[in-house]
VEXFI-416549 format. One line per 8 residues: number of its first residue (from 1); for each residue z, x, y of N, C-alpha, C. Coordinates in steps of 0.001 Angstrom, whole numbers, plus 524288, in hexadecimal, padded with zeros to 5 digits. Each point is the difference from the previous one (the first is absolute). Example, Ala and Ser with C-alpha at 12.3 -4.5 7.8 and 13.67 -1.06 7.14 Angstrom:
1> 81E78/83386/7E9C6/80000/7FC86/804A6/80000/80384/804B0  7FD30/7FEA2/8041A/8003C/80334/804A6/802DA/7FCFE/80442
# end
This chain:
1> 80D08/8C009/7A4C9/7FC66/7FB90/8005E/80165/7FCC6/804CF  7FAD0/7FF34/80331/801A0/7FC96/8041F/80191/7F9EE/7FFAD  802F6/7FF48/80210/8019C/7FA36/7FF2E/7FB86/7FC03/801D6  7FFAF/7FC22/7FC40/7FC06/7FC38/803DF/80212/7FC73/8039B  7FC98/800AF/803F3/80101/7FDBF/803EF/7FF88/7F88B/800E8  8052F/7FDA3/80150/8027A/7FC0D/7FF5E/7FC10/7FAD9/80141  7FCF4/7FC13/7FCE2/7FC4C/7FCCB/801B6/800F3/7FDBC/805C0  7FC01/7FF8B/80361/8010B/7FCD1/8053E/8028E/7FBDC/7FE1A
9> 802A8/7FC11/8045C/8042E/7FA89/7FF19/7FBFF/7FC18/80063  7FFAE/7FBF5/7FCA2/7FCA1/7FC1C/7FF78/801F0/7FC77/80383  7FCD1/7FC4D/803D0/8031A/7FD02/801DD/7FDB0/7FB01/7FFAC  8020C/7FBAC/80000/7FD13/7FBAA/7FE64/7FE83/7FB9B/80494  7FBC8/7FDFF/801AC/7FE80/7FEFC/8035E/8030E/7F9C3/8007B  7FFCB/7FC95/80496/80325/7F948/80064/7FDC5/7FD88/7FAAF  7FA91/800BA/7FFA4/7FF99/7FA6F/7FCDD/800A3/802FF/7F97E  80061/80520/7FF88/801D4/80248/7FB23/805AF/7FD81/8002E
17> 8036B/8030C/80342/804D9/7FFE0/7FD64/802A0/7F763/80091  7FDBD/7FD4F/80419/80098/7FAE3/7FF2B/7FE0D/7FE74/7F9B3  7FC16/800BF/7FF2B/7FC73/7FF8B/7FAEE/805BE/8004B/7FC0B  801DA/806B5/7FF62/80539/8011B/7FDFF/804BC/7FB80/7FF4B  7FF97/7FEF8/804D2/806D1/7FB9B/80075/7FF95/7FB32/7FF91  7F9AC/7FED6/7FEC9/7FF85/7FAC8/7FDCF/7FF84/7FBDF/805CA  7FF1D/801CD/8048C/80113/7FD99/804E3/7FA71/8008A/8048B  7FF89/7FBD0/801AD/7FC0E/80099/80326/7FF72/8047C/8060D
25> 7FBF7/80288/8029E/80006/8053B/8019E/8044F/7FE1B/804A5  7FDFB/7FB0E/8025D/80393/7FF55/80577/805BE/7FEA3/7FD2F  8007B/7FDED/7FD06/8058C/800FC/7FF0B/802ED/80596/7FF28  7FDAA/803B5/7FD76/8009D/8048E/7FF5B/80099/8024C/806F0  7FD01/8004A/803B0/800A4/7FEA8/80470/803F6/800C9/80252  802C6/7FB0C/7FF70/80265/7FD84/80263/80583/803A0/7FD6E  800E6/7FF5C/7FC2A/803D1/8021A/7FEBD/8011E/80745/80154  7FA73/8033C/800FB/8004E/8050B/80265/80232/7FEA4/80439
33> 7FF4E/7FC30/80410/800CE/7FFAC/8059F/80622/7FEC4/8002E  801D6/7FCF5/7FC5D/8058B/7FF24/7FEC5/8035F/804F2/7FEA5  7FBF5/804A4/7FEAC/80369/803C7/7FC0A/801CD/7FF87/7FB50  7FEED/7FC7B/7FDF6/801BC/7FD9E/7FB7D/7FC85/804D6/7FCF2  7FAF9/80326/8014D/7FD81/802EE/7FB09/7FD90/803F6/8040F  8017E/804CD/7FE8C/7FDBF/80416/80408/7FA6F/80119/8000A  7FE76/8033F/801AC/7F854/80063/80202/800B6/80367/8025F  7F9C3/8043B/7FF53/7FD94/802D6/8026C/7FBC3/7FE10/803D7
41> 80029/801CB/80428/7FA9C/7FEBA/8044A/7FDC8/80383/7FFFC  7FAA2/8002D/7FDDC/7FB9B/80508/8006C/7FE2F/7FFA3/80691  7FD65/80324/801E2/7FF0A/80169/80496/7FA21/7FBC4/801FE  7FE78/7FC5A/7FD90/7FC26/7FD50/80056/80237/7FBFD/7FE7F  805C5/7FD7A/7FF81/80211/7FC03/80177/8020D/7FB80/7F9FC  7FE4F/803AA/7FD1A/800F5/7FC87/7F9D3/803E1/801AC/7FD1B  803A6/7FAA7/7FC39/80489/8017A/7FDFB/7FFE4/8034B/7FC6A  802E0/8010E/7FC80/7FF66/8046D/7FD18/80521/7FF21/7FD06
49> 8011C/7FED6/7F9A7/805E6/80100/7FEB5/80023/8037C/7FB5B  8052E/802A4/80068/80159/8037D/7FB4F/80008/7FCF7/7FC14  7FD30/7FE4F/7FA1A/800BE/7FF5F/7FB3D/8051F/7FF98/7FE01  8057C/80367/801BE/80550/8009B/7FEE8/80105/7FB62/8035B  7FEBE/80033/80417/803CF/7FA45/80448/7FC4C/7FB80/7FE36  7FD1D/7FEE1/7FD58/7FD48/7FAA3/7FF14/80462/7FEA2/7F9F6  7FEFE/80556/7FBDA/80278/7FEC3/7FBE2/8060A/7FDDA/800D1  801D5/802E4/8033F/8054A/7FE34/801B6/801AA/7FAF4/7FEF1
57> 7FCB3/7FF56/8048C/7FEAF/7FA9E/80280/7FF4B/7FA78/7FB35  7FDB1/80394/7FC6C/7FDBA/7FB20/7FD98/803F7/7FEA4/7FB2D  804F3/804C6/7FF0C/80408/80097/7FD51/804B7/7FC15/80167  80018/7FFD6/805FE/80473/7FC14/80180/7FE7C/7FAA8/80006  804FA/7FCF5/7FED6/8017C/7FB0E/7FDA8/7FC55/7FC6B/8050C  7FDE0/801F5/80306/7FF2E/7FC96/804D2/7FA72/7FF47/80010  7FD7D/80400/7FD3A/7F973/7FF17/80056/7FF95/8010F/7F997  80235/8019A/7FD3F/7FF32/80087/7FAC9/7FF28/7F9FA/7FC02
65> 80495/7FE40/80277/80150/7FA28/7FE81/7FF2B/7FBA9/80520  7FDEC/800C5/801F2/7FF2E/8004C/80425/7FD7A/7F880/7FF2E  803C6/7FD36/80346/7FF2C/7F965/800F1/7F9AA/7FE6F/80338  7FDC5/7FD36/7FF09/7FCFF/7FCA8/8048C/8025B/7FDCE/80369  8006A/801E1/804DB/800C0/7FE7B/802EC/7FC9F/7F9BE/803BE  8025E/7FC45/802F3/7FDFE/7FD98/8033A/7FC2C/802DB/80112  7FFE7/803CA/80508/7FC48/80275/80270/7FC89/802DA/7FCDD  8016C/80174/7FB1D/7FBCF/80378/7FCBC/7FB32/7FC42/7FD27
73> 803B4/7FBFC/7FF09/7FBEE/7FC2C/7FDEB/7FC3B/7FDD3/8045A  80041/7FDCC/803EA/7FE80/7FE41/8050D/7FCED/804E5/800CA  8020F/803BD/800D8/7FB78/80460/8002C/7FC0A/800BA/7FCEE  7FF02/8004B/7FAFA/7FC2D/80146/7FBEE/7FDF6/7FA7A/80050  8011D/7FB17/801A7/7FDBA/7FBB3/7FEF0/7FB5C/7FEEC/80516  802D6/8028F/805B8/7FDE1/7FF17/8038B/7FAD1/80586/8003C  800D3/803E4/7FD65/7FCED/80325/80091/7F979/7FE3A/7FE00  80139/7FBED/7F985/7FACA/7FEB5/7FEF3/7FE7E/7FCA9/80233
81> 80361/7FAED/8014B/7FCA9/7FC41/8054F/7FD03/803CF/80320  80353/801A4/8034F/7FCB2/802B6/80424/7FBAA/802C9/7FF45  7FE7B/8031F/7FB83/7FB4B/801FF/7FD56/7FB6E/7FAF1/7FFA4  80433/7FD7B/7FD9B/7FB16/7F9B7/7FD86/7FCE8/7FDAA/802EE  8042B/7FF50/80789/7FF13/7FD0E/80363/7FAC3/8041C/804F1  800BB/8053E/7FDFD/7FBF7/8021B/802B1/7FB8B/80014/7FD56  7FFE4/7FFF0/7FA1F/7FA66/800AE/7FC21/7FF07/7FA33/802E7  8042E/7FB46/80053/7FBF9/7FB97/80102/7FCB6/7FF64/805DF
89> 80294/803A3/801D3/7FE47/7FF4F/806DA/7FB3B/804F9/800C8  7FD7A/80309/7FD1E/7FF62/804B2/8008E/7FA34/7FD4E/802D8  7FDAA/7FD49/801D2/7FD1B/7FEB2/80070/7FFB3/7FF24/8077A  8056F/7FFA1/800ED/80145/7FE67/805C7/7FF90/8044B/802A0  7FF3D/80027/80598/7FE5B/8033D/8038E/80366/80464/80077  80556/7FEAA/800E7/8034F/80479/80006/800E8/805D7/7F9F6  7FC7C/7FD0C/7FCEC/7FE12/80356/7FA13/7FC5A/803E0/80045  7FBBC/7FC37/803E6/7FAF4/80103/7FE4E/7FD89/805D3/803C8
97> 7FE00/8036A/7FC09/7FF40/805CB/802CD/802E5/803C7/7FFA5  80418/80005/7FDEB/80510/8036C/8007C/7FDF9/80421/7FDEA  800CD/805E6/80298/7FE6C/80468/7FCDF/80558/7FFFB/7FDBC  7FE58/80501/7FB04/80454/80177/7FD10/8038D/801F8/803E8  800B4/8018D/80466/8047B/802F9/801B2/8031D/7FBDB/802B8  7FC3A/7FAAB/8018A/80233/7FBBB/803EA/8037F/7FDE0/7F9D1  7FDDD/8000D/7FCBF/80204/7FC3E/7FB06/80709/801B4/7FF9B  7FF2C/805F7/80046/80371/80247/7FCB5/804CE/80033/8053A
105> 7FF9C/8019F/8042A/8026E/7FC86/8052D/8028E/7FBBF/7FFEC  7FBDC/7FB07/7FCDA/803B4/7FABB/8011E/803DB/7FF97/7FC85  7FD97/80504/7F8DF/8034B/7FF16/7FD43/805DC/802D0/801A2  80029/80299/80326/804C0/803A4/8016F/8039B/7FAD0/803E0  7FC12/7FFD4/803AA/802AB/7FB65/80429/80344/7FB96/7FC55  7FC39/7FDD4/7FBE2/802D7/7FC2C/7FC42/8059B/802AC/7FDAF  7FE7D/802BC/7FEC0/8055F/8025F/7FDBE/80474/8015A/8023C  7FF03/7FFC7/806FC/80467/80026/803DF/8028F/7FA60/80084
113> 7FC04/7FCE0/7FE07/80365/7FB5F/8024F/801C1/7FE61/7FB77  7FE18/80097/7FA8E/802EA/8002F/7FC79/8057A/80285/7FF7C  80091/803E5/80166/804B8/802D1/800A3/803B7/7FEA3/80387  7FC91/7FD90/80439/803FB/7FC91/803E5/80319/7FBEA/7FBEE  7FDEE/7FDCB/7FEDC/7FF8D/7FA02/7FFFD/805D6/8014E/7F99C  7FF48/80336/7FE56/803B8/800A4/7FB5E/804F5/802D6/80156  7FF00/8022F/80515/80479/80225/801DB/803FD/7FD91/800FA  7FCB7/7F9ED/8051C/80178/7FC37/8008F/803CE/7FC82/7FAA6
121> 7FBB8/7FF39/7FD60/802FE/7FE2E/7FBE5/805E8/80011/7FD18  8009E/805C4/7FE3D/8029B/8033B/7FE4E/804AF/7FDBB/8045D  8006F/8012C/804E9/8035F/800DB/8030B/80343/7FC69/7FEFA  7FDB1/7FAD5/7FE00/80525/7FAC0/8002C/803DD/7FEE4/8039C  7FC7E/801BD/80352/801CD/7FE60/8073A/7FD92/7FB09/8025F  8028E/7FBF5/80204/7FE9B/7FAD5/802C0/7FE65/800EB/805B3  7FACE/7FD96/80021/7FDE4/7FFCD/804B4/80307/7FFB5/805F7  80366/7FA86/7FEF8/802B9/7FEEB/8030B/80512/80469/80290
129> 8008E/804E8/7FB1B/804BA/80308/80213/7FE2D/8060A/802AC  7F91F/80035/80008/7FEB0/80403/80118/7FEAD/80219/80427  80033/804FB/80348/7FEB5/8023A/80421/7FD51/7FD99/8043D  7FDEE/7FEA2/803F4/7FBF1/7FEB9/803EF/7FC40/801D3/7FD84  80047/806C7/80020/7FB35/8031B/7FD7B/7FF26/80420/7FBB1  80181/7FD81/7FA96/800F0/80405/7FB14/7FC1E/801BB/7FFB9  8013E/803EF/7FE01/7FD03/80445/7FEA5/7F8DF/7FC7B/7FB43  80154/7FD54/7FEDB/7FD2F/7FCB5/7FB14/7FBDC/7FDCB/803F6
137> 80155/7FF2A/80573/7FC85/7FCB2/805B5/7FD72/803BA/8005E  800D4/803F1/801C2/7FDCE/803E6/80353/7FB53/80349/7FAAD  800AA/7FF49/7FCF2/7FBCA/801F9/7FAF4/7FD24/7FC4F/7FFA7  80124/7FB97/7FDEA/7FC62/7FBAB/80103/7FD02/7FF9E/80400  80132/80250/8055F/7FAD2/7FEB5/8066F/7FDB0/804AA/7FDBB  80373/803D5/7FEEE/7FA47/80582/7FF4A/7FC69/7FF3F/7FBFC  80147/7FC3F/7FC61/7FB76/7FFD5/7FB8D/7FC2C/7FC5D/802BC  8026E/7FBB5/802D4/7FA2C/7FD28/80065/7FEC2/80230/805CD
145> 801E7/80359/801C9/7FAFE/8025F/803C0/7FC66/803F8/7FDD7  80334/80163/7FBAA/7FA40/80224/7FCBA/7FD4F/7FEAE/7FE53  800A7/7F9DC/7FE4B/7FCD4/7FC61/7FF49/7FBC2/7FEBC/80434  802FF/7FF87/802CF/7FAE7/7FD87/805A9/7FF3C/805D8/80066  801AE/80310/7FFC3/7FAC2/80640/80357/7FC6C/7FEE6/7FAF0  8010B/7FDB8/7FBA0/7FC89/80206/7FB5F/7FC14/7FB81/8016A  801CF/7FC05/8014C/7FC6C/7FBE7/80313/7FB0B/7FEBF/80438  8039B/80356/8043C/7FCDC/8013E/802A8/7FACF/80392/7FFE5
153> 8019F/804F5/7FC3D/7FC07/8049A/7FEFD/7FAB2/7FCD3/7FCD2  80196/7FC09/7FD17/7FBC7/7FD99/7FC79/7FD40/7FA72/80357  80294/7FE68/8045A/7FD36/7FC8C/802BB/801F0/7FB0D/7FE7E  80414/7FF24/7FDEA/8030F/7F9DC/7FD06/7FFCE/7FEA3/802EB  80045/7FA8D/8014C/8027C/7FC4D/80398/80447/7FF42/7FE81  80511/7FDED/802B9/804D5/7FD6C/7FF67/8022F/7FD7C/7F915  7FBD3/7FCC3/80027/7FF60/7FC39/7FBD0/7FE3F/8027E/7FBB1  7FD6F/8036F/7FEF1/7FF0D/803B9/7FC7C/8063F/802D2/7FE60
161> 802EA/802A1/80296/80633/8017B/80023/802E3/7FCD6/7FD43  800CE/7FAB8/80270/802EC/7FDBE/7FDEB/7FED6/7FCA3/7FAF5  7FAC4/7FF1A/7FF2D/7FE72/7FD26/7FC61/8000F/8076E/7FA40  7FFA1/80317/801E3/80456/80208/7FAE4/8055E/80299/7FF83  802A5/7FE6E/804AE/804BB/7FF3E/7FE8D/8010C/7FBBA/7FD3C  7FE6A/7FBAF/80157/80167/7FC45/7FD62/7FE17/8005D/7FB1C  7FBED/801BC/7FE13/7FF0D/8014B/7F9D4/8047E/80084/7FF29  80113/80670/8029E/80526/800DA/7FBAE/805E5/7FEE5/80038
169> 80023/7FCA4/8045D/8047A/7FD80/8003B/801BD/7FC78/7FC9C  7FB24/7FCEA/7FE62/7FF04/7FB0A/7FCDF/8019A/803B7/7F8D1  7FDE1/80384/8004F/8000C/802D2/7FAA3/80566/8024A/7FEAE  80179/8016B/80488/806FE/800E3/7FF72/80440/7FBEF/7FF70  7FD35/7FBFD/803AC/80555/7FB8B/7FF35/7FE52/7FCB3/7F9BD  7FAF6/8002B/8011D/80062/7FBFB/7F8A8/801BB/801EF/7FC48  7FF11/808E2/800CE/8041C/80098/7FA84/8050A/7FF13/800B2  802DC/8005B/804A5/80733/7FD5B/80032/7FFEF/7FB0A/7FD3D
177> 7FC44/7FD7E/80289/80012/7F999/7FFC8/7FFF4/7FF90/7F8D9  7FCE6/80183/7FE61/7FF49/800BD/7F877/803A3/8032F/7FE0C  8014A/8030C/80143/803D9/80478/7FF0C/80465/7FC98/7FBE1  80212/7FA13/80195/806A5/80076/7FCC7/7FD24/7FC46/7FA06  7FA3E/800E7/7FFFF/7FCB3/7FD8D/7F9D0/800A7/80316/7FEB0  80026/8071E/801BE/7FFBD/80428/7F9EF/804C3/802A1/801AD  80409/7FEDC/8032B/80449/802D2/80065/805FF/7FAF3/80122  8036B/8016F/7FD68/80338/7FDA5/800BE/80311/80031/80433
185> 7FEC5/8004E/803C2/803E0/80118/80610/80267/7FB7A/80121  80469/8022D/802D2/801D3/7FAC9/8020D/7FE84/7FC81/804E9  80028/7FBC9/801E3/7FBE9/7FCA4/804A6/801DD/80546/803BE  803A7/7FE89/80015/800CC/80444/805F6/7FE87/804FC/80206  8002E/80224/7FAA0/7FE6B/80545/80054/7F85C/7FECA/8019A  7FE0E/7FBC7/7FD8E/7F8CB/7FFB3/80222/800FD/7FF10/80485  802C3/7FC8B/801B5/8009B/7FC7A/8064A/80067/8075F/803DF  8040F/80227/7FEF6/7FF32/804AD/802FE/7FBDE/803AC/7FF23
193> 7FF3B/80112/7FB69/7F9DF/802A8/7FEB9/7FA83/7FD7C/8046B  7FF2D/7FB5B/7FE6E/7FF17/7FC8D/802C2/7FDD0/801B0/8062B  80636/7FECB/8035E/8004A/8008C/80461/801F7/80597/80350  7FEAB/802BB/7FCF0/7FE65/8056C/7FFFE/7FA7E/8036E/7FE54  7FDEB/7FD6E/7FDBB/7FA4C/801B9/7FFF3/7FD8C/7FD50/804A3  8024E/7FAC0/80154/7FCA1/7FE38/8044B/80201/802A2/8045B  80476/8008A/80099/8016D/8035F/80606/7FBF1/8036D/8011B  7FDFA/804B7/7FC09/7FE92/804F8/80026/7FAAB/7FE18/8012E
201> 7FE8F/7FBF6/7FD2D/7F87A/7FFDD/80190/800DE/7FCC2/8054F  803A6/7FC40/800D9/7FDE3/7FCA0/804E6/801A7/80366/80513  803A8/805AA/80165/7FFC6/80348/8027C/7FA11/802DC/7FF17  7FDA8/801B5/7FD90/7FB86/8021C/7FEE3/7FB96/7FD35/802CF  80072/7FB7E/7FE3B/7FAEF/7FAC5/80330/8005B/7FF82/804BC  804B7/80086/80148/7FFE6/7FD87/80618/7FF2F/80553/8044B  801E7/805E5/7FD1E/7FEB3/8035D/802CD/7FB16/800F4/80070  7FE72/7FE1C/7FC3B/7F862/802A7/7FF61/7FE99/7FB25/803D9
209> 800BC/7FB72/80144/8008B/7FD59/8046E/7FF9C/80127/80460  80475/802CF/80074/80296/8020F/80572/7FDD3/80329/80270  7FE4A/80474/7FA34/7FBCB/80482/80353/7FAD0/7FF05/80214  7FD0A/7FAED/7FD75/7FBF3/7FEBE/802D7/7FD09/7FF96/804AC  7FBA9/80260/8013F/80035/80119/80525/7FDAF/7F9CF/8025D  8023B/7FF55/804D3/8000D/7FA41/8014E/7F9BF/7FE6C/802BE
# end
């Protein structure tokens, strides 16, 4: 009798196996890029994890039992502002027309500077002790020149740019700013949260600035 032949390997896609660990996708993310949880890259550019390395994962004392963090909370808090603060603006020029592929673009772009901006976080590095040009600078100019090419292609003016950055600048700093009503942090730890979310957007503003053509 022939043996049957062994089922293909299931693999579970970011927002499956995040779904799994109880953790939002860019955090999941973030922690592949750390190595902290291994991944497959399919040939069209999407994660991919073994079911065995998520379960693992979700076995140890570190994500199993796993604390709220400062940044985790600040994260899930700033994610629904920022949702809230675009349903209220959806009406403004830089909204208005977007095909599905422009939509799904800004949602990717958002999610870069999200990922910036928590990287930042995470690092619990002081402004004052850092590089001329960290690595955290130089990501920040490439996002908002994708901003202004995405600008330019649609015909914005200037003021169109910055009037939604500032949406979501405004939507990021009020969840820090609310943040120590549903979390117990300590002042200091917001004061750097704080002045680390603003580093990352006010590099962002001033480059989309900079690139402007004069």
């Amino acid at each position: 009798m022939t043996p049957a032949a062994p089922s293909p390997k299931r693999w579970l896609s970011l927002h499956q196996a995040a779904q799994l660990l109880g953790i939002h996708p860019i955090t999941l993310r973030r922690w592949v890029d750390n190595g902290q949880i291994p991944c497959m890259v399919t040939p069209g550019g999407h994660r991919r994890f073994d079911p065995c390395d998520i379960e693992q994962a979700a076995q140890k004392h570190t994500f199993h039992t796993r604390q709220v963090t400062l940044e985790a909370k600040w994260e899930e808090q700033a994610l629904t502002y920022a949702r809230s603060s675009l349903k209220e603006h959806r009406q403004a020029a830089w909204q208005q027309g977007l095909s599905d592929e422009e939509r799904e673009a800004q949602r990717r772009l958002g999610r870069r500077l999200m990922g910036l901006i928590l990287q930042r976080i995470s690092s619990h590095s002081r402004p004052e002790i850092l590089p001329a040009l960290p690595t955290w600078t130089v990501e920040a100019r490439s996002i908002a020149e994708e901003y202004r090419r995405f600008a330019d292609q649609r015909g914005l003016p200037l003021s169109s740019v910055i009037e939604a950055a500032l949406v979501f600048r405004d939507a990021l700093v009020e969840s820090a700013v609310l943040l120590p009503q549903t979390a117990h942090n300590h002042p200091e730890d917001n004061v750097r949260l704080l002045r680390n979310v603003n580093s990352v957007l006010n590099e962002v503003i001033l480059a989309i600035i900079d690139t402007a053509p004069v």
